[in-house]
MIBAMAR-46874 format. One record per residue (C-alpha): x, y, z. Coordinates in Angstrom, 2 decimals. Example, Ala and Ser with C-alpha at 12.3 -4.5 7.8 and 13.67 -1.06 7.14 Angstrom:
! residues 2
> 12.30_-4.50_7.80 $
> 13.67_-1.06_7.14 $
END
This chain:
! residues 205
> 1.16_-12.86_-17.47 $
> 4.57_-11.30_-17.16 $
> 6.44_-12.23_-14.41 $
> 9.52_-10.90_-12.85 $
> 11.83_-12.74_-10.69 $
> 13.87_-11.22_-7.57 $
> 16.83_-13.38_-6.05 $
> 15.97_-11.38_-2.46 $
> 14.45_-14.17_-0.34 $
> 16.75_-16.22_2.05 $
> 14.64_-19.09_1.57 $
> 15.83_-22.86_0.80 $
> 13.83_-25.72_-0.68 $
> 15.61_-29.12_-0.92 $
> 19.00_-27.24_-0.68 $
> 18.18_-25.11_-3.72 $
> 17.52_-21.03_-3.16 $
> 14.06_-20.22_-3.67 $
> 13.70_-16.96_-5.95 $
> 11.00_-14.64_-4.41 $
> 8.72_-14.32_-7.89 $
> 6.16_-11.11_-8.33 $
> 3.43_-11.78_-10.56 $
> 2.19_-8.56_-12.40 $
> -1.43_-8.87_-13.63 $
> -1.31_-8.37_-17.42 $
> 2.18_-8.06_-17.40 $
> 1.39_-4.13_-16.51 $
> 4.19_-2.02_-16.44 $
> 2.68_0.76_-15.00 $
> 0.30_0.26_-11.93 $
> -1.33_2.55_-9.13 $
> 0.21_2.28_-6.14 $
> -2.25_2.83_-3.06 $
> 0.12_4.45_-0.40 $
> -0.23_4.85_3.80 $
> 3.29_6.05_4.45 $
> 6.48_6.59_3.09 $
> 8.15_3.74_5.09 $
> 5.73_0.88_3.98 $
> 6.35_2.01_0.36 $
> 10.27_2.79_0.30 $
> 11.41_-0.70_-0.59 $
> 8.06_-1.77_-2.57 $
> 8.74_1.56_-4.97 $
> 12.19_0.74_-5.25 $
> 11.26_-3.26_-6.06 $
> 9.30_-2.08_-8.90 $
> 11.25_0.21_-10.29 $
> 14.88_-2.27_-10.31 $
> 11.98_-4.21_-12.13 $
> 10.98_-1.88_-14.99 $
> 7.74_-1.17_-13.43 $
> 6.39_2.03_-12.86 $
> 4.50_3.40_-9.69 $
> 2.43_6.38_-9.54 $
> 1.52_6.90_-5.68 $
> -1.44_7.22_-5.00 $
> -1.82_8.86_-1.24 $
> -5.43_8.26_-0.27 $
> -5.48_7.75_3.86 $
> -8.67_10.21_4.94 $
> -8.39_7.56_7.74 $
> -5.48_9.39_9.63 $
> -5.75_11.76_12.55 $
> -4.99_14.14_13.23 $
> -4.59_16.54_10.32 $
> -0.94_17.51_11.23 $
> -0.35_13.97_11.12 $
> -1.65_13.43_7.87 $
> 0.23_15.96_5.80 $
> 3.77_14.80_7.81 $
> 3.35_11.62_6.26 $
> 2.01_12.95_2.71 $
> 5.01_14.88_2.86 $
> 7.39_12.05_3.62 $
> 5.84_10.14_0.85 $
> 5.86_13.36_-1.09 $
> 9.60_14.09_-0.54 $
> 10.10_10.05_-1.55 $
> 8.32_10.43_-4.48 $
> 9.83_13.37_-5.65 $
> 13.51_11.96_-5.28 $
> 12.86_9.21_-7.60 $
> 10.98_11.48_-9.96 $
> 7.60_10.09_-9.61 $
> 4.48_11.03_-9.47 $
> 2.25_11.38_-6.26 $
> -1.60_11.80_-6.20 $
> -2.60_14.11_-3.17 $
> -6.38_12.46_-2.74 $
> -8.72_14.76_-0.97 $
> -8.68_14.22_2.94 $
> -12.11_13.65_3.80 $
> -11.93_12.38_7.26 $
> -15.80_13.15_8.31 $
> -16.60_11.43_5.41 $
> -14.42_8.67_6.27 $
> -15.70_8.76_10.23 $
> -19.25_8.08_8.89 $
> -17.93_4.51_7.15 $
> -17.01_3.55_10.10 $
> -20.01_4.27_12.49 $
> -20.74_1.61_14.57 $
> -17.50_0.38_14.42 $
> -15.64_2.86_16.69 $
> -15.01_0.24_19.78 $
> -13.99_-2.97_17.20 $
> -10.10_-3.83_17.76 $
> -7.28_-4.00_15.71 $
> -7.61_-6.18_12.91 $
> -10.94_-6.42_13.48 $
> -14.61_-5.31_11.25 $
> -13.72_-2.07_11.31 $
> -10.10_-2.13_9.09 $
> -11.76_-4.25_6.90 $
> -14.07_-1.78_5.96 $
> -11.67_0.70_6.32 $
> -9.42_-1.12_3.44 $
> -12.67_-1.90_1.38 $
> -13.09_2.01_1.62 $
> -9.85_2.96_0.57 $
> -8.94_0.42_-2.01 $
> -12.57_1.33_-3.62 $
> -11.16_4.67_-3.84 $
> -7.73_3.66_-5.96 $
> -10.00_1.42_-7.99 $
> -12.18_4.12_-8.99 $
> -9.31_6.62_-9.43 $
> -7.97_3.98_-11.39 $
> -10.56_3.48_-13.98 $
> -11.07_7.05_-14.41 $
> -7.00_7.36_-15.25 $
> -5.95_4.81_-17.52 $
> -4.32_2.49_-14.87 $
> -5.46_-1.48_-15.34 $
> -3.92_-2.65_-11.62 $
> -3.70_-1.42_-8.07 $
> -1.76_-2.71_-5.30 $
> -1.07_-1.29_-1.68 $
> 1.26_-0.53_0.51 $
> -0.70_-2.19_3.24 $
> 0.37_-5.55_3.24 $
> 3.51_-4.34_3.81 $
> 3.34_-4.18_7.61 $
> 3.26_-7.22_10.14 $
> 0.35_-5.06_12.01 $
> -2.20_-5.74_9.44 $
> -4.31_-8.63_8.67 $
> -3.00_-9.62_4.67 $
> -6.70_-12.14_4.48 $
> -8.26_-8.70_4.99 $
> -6.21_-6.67_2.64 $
> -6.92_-9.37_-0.10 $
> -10.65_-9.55_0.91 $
> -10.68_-5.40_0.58 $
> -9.09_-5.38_-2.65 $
> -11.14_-8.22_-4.06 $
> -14.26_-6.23_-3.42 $
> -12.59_-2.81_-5.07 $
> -12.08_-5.22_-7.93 $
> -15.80_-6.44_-7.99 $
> -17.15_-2.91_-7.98 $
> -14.64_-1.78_-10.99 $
> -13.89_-4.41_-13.02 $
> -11.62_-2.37_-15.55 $
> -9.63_-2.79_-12.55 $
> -6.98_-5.78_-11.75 $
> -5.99_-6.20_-7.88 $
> -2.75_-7.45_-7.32 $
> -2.57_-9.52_-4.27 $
> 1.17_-9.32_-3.62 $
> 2.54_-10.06_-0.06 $
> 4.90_-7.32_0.52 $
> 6.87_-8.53_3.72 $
> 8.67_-11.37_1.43 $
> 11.82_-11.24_-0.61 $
> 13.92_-9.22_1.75 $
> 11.54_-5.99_1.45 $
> 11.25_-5.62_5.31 $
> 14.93_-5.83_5.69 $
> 15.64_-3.38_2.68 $
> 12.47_-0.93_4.70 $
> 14.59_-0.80_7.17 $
> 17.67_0.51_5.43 $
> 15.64_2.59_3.53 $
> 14.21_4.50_6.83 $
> 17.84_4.92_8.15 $
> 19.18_6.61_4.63 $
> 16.36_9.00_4.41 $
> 15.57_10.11_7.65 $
> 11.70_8.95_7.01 $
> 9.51_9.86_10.07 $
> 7.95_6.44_11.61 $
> 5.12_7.26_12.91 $
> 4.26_5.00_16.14 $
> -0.05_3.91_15.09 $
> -1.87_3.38_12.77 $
> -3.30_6.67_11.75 $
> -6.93_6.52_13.23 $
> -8.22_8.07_16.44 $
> -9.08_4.53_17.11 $
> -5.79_3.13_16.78 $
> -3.91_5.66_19.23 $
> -5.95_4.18_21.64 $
END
């Protein structure tokens, strides 16, 4: 396993700087990149790439609504991609399909059943896409932000992995190594719209 270390983290153990260390599964160079929003994935595409790995985006959120909201953030992600020269899969947005995962689930709150299944749903979807492309890991953009549950994201993409096992998950915890602080920068420089939920009906509530 290949593993590449970043000197971001402000961290200290026994007086001695602790080096924030990314483990890539394989030692994969090239790995899909499940993406919500331009935001959560500006300083996680730029991580890999200082780092000689290479992202394709992968822009599967059927979850968000309203449509106009869903193509201003594919765009932003588009626009991100596209100034770094990579390449960005426009999944299908399916979000009836996507309401019907959730039935039952419409009243749960934040962090609760339904984002699980939500991620599950989603993840499934890179994993799949995955296989059928040639890529051997996914990671997400999701555990990027402090409003989501990371136990959950690693529970989601540890059943994507059970259902395609061609496919590697890699658990990485994206808030660490000076990521959020570099998001932020990142936001500022390109103008990136933030949204303000989620992306679910649900959410806005």
């Amino acid at each position: 396993m290949q593993i590449y270390r970043l000197f971001f983290e402000k961290t200290y153990l026994c007086g001695v700087k602790k080096p924030f260390v990314i483990e890539v599964p394989g030692g994969a160079t090239q790995v899909l990149l499940h993406t919500c929003c331009a935001p959560c994935s500006s300083a996680i595409v730029e991580c890999l790439m200082k780092h000689g790995i290479t992202p394709t985006i992968y822009y599967f959120n059927p979850n968000i609504y309203p449509r106009e909201e869903y193509d201003i953030r594919k765009n932003e992600c588009s626009r991100y991609a596209k100034s770094l020269g990579l390449e960005i899969i426009d999944a299908d947005y399916d979000h009836e399909g996507w309401l019907q995962e959730m039935k039952g689930l419409e009243q749960e709150p934040e962090r609760g059943p339904r984002c699980l299944r939500c991620f599950k749903y989603r993840l499934l979807k890179t994993a799949q896409y995955a296989r059928d492309h040639g890529f051997s890991v996914i990671t997400t953009t999701l555990a990027s932000s402090r409003w989501k549950s990371l136990e959950q994201i690693e529970e989601a993409g540890r059943f994507a992995e059970s259902q395609v096992p061609e496919v590697t998950f890699w658990a990485q915890n994206w808030r660490k190594g000076g990521l959020s602080e570099r998001r932020i920068q990142i936001i500022k420089e390109f103008g990136f719209y933030n949204q303000q939920y989620c992306g679910c009906e649900f959410s806005m509530r």
